[in-house]
C-alpha positions as CSV (number, residue, x, y, z in Angstrom):
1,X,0.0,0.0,0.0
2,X,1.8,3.3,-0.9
3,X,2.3,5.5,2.4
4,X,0.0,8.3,2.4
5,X,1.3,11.2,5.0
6,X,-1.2,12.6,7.1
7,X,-0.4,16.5,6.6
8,X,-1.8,19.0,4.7
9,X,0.0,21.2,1.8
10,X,2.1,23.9,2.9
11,X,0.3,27.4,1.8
12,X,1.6,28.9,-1.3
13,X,4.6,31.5,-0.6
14,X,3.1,33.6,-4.0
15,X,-0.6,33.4,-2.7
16,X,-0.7,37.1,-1.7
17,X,0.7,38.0,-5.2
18,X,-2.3,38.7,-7.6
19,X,-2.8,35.8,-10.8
20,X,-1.5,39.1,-12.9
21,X,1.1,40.3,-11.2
22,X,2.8,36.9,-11.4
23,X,1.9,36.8,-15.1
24,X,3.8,40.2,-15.9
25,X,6.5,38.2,-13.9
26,X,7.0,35.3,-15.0
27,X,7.2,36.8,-18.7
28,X,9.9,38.8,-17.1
29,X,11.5,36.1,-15.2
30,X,11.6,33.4,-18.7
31,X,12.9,36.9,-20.3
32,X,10.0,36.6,-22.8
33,X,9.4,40.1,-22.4
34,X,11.1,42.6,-20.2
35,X,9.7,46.0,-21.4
36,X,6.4,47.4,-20.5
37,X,5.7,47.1,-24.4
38,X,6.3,43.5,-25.2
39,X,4.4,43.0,-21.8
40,X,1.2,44.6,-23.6
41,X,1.8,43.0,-26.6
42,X,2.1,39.5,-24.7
43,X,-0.2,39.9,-22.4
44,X,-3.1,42.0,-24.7
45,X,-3.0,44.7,-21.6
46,X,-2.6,48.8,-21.6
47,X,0.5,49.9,-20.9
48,X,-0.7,51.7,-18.2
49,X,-2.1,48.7,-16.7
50,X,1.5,46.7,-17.1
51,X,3.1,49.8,-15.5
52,X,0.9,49.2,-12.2
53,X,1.6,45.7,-12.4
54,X,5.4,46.1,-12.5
55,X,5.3,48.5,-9.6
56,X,3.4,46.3,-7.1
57,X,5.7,43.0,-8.8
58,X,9.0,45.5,-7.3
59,X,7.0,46.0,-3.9
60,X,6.4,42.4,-3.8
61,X,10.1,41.8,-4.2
62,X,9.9,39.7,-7.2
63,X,11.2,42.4,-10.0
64,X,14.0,45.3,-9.8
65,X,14.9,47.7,-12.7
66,X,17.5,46.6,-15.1
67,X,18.5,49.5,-17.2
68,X,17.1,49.8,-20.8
69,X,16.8,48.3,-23.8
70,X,17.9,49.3,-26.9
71,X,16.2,52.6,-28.6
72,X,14.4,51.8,-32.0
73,X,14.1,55.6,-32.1
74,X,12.9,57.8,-29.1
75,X,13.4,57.1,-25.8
76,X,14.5,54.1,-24.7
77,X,12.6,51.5,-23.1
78,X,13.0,50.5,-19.7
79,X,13.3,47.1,-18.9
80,X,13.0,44.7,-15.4
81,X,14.9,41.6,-14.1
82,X,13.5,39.1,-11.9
83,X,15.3,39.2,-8.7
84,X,16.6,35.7,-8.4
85,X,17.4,36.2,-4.8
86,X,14.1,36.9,-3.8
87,X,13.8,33.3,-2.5
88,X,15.9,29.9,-2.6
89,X,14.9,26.8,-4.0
90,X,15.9,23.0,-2.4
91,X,17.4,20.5,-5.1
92,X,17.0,16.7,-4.5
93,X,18.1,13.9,-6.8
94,X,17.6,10.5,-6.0
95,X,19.9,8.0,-7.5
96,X,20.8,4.5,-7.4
97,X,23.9,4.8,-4.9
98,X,23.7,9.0,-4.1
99,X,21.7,11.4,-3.2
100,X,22.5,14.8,-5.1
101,X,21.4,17.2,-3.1
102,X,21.8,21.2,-3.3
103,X,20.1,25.1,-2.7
104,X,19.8,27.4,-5.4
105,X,18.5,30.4,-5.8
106,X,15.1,31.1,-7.8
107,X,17.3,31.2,-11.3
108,X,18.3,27.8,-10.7
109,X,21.9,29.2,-9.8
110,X,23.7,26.4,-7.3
111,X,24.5,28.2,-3.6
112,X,25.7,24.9,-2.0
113,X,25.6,21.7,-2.6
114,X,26.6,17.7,-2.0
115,X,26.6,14.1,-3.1
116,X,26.2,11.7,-0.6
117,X,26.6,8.2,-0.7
118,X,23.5,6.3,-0.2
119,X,21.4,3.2,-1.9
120,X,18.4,3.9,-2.8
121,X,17.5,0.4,-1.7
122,X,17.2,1.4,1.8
123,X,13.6,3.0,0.9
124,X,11.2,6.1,0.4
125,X,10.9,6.7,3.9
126,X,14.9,6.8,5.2
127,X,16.0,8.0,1.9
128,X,14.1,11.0,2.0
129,X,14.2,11.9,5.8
130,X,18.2,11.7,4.9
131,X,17.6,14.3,2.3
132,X,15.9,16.5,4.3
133,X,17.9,16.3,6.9
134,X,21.3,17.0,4.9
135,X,19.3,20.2,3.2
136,X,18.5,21.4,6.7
137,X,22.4,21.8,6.9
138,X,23.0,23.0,3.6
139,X,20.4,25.6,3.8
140,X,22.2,27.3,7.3
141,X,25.2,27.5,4.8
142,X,23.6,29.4,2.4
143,X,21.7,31.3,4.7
144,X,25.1,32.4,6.2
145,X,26.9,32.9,2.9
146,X,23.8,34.3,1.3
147,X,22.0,36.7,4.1
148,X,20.5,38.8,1.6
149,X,18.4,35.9,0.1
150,X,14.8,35.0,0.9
151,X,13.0,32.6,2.3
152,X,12.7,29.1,1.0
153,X,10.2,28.7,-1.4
154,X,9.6,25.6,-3.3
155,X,11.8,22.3,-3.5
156,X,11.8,20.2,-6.5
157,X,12.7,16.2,-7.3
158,X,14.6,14.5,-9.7
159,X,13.9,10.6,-9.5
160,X,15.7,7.7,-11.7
161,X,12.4,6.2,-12.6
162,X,8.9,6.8,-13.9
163,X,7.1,9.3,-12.4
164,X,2.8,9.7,-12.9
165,X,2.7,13.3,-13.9
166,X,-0.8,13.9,-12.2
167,X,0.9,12.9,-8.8
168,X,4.2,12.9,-8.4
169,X,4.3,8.6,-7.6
170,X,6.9,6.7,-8.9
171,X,4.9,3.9,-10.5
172,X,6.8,0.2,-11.2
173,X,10.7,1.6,-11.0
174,X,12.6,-1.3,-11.9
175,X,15.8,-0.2,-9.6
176,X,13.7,1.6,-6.9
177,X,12.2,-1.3,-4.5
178,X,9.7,0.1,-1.9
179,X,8.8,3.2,-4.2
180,X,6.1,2.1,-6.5
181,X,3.3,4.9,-5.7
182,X,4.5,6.5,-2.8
183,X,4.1,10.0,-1.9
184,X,6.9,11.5,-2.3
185,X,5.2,15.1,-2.4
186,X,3.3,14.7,0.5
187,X,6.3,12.9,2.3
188,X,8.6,15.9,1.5
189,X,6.2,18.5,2.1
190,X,5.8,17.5,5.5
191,X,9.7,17.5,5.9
192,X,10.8,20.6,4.5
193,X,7.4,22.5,4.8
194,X,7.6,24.0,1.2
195,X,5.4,22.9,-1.9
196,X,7.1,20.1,-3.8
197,X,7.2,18.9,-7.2
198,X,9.1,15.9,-8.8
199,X,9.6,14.5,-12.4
200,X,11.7,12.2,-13.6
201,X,15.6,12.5,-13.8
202,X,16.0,12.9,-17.4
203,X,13.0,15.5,-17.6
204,X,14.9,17.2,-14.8
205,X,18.3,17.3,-16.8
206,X,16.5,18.8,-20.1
207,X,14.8,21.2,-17.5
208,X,18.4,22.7,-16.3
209,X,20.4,22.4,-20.0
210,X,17.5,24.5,-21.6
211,X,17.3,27.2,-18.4
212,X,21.3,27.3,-19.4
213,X,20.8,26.8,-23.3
214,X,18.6,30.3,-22.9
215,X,21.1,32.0,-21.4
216,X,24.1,31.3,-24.1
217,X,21.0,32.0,-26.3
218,X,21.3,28.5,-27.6
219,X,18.0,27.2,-27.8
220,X,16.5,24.7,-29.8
221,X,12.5,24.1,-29.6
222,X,13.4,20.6,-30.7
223,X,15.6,18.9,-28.6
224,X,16.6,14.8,-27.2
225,X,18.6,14.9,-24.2
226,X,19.6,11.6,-23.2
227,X,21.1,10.5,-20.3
228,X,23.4,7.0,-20.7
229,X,24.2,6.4,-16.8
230,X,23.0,3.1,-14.8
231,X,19.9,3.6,-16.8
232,X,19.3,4.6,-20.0
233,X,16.2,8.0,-20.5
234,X,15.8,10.6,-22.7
235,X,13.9,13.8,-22.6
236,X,11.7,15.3,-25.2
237,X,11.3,18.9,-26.2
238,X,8.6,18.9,-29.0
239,X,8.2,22.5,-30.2
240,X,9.8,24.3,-27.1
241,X,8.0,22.6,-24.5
242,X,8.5,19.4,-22.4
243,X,6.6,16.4,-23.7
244,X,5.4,14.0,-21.2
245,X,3.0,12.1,-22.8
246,X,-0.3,11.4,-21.2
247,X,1.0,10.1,-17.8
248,X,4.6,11.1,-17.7
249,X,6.0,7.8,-19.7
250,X,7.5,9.7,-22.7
251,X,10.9,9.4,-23.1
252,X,11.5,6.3,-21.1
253,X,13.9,4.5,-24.0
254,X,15.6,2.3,-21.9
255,X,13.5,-0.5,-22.0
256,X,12.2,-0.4,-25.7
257,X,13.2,-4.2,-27.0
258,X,16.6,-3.8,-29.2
259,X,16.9,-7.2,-31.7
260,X,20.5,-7.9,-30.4
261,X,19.7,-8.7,-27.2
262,X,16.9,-11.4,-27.2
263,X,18.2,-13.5,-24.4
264,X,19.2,-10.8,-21.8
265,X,17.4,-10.4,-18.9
266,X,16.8,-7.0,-17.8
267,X,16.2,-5.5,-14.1
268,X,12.4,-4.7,-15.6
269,X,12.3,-8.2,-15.6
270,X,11.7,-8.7,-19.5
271,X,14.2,-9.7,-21.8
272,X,15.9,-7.2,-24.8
273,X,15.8,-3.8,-23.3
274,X,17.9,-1.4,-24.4
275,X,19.3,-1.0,-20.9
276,X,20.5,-4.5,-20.3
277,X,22.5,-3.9,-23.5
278,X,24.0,-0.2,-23.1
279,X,23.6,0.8,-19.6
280,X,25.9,1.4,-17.0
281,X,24.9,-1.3,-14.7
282,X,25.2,-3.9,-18.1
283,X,28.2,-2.6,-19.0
284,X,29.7,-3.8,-15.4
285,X,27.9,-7.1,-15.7
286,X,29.9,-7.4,-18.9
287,X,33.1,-5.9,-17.3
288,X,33.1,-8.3,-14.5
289,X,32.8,-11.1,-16.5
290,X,35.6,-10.1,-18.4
291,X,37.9,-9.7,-15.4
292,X,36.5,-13.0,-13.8
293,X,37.3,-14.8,-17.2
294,X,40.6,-13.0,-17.9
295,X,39.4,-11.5,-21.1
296,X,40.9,-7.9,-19.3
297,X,44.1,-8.1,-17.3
298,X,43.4,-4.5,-17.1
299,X,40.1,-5.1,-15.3
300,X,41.1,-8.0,-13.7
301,X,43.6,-5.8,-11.9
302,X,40.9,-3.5,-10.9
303,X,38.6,-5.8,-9.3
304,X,41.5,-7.4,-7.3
305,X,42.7,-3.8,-6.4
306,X,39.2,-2.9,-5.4
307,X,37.2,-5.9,-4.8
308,X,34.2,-4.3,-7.7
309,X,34.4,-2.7,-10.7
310,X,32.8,1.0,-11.2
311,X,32.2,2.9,-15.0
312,X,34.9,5.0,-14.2
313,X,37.4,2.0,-14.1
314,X,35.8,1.2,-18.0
315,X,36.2,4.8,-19.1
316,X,39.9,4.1,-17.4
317,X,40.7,1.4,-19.7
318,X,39.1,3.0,-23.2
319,X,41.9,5.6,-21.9
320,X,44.8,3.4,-21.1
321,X,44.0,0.9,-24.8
322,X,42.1,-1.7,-22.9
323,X,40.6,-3.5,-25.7
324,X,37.8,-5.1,-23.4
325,X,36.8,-1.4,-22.0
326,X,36.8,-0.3,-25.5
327,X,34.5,-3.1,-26.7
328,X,32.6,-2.3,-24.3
329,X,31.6,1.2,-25.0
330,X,32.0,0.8,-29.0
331,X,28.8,-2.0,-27.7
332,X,26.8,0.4,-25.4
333,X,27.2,3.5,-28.0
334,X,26.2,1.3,-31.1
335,X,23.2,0.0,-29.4
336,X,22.1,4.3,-27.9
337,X,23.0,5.2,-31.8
338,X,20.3,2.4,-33.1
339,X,17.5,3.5,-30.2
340,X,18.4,7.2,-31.4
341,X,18.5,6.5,-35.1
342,X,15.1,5.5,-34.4
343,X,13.7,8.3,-32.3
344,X,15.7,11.1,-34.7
345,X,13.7,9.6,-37.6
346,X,10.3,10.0,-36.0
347,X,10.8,12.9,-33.9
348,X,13.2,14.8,-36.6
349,X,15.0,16.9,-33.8
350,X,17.5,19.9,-34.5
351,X,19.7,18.4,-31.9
352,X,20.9,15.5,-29.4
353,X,22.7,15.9,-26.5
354,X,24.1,12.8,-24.9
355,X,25.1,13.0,-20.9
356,X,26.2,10.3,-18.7
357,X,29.6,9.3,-17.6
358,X,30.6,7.0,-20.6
359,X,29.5,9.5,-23.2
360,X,31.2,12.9,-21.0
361,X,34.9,11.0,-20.6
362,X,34.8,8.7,-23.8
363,X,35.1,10.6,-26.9
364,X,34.8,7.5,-29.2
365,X,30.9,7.1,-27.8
366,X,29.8,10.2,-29.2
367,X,31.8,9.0,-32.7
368,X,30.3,5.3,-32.7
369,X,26.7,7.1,-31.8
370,X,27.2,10.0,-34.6
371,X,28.1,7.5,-37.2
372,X,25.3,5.1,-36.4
373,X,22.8,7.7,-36.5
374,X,23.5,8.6,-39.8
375,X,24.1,5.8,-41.1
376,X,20.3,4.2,-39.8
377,X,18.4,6.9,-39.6
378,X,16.4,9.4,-42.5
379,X,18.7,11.6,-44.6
380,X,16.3,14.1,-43.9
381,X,16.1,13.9,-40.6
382,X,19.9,13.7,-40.2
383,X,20.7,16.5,-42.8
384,X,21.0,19.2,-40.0
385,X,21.0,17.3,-36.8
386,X,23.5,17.9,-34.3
387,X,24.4,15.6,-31.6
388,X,27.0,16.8,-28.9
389,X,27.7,15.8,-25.3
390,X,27.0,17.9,-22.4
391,X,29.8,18.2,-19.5
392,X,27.1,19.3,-16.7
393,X,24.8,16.6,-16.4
394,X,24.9,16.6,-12.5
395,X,24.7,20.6,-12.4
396,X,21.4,20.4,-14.9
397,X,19.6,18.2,-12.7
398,X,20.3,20.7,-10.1
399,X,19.6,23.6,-12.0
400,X,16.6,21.5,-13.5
401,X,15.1,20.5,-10.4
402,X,15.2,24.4,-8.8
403,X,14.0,25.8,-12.3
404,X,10.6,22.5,-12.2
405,X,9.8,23.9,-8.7
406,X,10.1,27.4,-9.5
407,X,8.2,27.3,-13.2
408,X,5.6,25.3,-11.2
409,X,5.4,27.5,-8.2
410,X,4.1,30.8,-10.4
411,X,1.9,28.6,-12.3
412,X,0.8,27.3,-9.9
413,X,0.3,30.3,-7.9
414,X,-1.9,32.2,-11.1
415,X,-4.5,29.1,-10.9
C-alpha cells in the first residue's frame, strides 16, 4: 500500500501576489518580455495597466529595474529583471547509490551543494528523511553565505524512474524497491514544509540544460537529451516545450526491445531492453565477466585492487587501450545510436545531446553514436541534426530541479 502522509500542503509562498502580477513576472522572469511594451503586446494589456503591475511585482520583491533596452528611435525602453534572490529553492536527486542534493536560488543558480553516498535500496521513507535532513544543513550554509536571500520557497525532485505526472508517484521503478506509488510530495512537504514537485531525472536534466541553453541564447525548440548512466532516459522537447506524454512515460527509451539482445534479462524483468545492452549497470555485468574470465588483465587488476568494478574503471581502460573497455563502450554506444536512429527519424529533432559518464569522458561514444545515427536513420532527418555531449549533467539536474519547482510555483500560484 503506498504511504499516504497525514499532513496538509504547505500554503503557497506567492498566494498574496495577484494571478496578474505573477503573469507580468514570469514573462519577465523566462525573459519573454522585459519591457512594459512586449508585456502589452504579450499579455493583450494597456501599458498603463502593465506599469501598475510592475510596480506592485518590485513592492512584492519579485522584480527590480534593469537598465534599458535598446532605442528603435525615441526614448529608450525600460526594462526589469527578476530578482533571483528573492527566495531559494531546495534541489533533491535520487539516485541509485547518491543522493545529489543542493540550494539554489530562484534562477536555478547552485548556492551549495553535495553528493552523498547512499542506496536507494534502503527505501522512500529513510532515503528521503536523509535528504531533508542533509538540506537542513545545507540551507544554514547558504543562509550564512547568502544573508540577503529570501525565504525558502519551493523544492523540487529528480527521480531515476517513472514518475505519474498527475501525482508525483513513482509507478513500477525497476531499480527503486519500496517506491512504486509513494508519496513522495506529500512525504517531502511534510519535511521541508515548502510545496514540492518531482519528475523524472531525465525531464529534470533537459529542464536545467535548456534554463542554461537560454542563457548562451542556444535554444533549440526541438531537442533529445539523453542521459546514458545506470539507466538509459531521454527527454523530449517537442516544439519548445517538455513532452510528457499522457501520464509522464514519454521518453522512457531504456527498456524499448533492441533485436541484439533477445536472451538478456533486464532489471524490468523482461528480456531485450535497451538498458541490459548499453547501460551502466550492463556494462559492469559485462566488465566483470571479463575480469573474472581473464578477457581484461586490465580489469582484472581493478577488481582485485578494489574488490568491484565501477564505469569509471571502463572509461579508465578505453583511456589506457584496454581493448575489453573499448568493446565495451564501441557495444553500449552502437546499441544508444540504433535507439536514437530510431527516435531522430520520428521525432526529426535539430539536436541530441548525450550526458552520462561514458559519453562525457569517452570521446569514441559520441563517434560510434554519430556515425550510427546517420548511417540508420532518414537523410532528412539527419541533414541538419546535431548531436553533442553535455559536460554538466549533475549541475542540470540541479539547475533543473530548482527551475521544475520554481516554473511550477508561479503557475501554480496564477490558478
Amino acid at each position: 500500500m503506498a504511504h499516504t502522509p497525514s499532513t496538509t500542503a504547505p500554503a503557497h509562498p506567492l498566494a498574496g501576489v495577484s494571478p496578474d502580477v505573477l503573469t507580468v513576472t514570469n514573462l519577465i522572469r523566462t525573459g519573454r518580455a522585459v519591457t512594459r511594451q512586449a508585456i502589452a503586446e504579450a499579455t493583450g494589456m494597456g501599458r498603463n495597466t502593465v506599469s501598475v503591475l510592475i510596480n506592485d511585482a518590485v513592492d512584492a520583491g519579485l522584480l527590480t529595474p534593469n537598465g534599458s533596452a535598446p532605442s528603435t528611435g525615441g526614448r529608450a525602453p525600460a526594462t526589469w529583471r527578476f530578482r533571483a534572490e528573492a527566495g531559494l529553492a531546495l534541489a533533491i536527486g535520487v539516485h541509485t547509490t547518491t543522493l545529489r542534493l543542493a540550494v539554489a536560488d530562484l534562477s536555478g543558480a547552485t548556492l551549495v551543494s553535495e553528493v552523498v553516498d547512499w542506496p536507494i535500496a534502503r527505501g522512500p521513507e529513510a532515503t528521503l528523511a536523509e535528504a531533508a535532513a542533509r538540506l537542513r544543513v545545507l540551507l544554514a550554509r547558504a543562509e550564512k553565505d547568502w544573508p540577503a536571500h529570501g525565504q525558502v520557497r519551493v523544492a523540487g525532485i529528480s527521480l531515476t524512474g517513472p514518475v505519474d505526472r498527475h501525482s508525483g508517484r513513482p509507478i513500477a521503478p525497476p531499480i527503486m524497491p519500496g517506491w512504486d506509488g509513494f508519496d513522495v510530495v506529500g512525504t517531502v512537504q511534510a519535511l521541508l514544509g515548502v510545496p514540492v514537485v518531482v519528475d523524472n531525472d531525465v525531464n529534470v536534466m533537459l529542464t536545467g540544460f535548456l534554463a542554461a541553453a537560454a542563457e548562451r541564447q542556444d535554444m533549440s525548440e526541438d531537442l533529445l537529451y539523453v542521459q546514458v548512466g545506470t539507466g538509459i532516459g531521454a527527454g523530449l522537447l517537442a516544439s519548445g516545450r517538455i513532452h510528457h506524454g499522457a501520464d509522464g512515460a514519454a521518453g522512457d527509451i531504456g527498456h524499448v526491445r533492441v533485436t541484439t539482445s533477445d536472451q538478456v534479462i533486464c532489471r524490468c524483468g523482461r528480456t531485450g531492453c535497451l538498458e541490459a545492452v548499453a547501460g551502466g549497470w550492463a556494462v559492469l555485468r559485462d566488465a566483470r565477466r571479463a575480469a573474472n574470465d581473464g578477457v581484461s588483465p586490465f580489469l582484472r587488476g581493478r577488481l582485485e585492487q578494489a574488490g568491484e568494478l565501477s564505469i569509471e574503471d571502463v572509461i579508465t581502460g578505453v583511456a589506457a587501450g584496454d581493448t575489453e573497455c573499448l568493446t565495451l563502450t564501441v557495444r553500449s554506444a552502437t546499441a544508444v545510436g540504433d535507439a536514437l536512429a530510431m527516435l531522430v527519424s520520428l521525432l526529426n529533432p535539430a539536436r541530441v545531446v548525450l550526458a552520462g559518464p561514458m559519453p562525457q569522458a569517452c570521446p569514441i561514444f559520441l563517434e560510434v553514436a554519430q556515425r550510427i545515427v546517420k548511417e540508420r536513420a532518414l537523410g532528412l532527418a539527419t541533414r541538419n541534426l546535431r548531436i553533442s555531449v553535455t559536460s554538466e549533467g549533475l549541475e542540470d539536474e540541479r539547475r533543473g530541479a530548482a527551475v521544475l519547482a520554481v516554473s511550477a510555483l508561479f503557475d501554480g500560484a496564477r490558478r
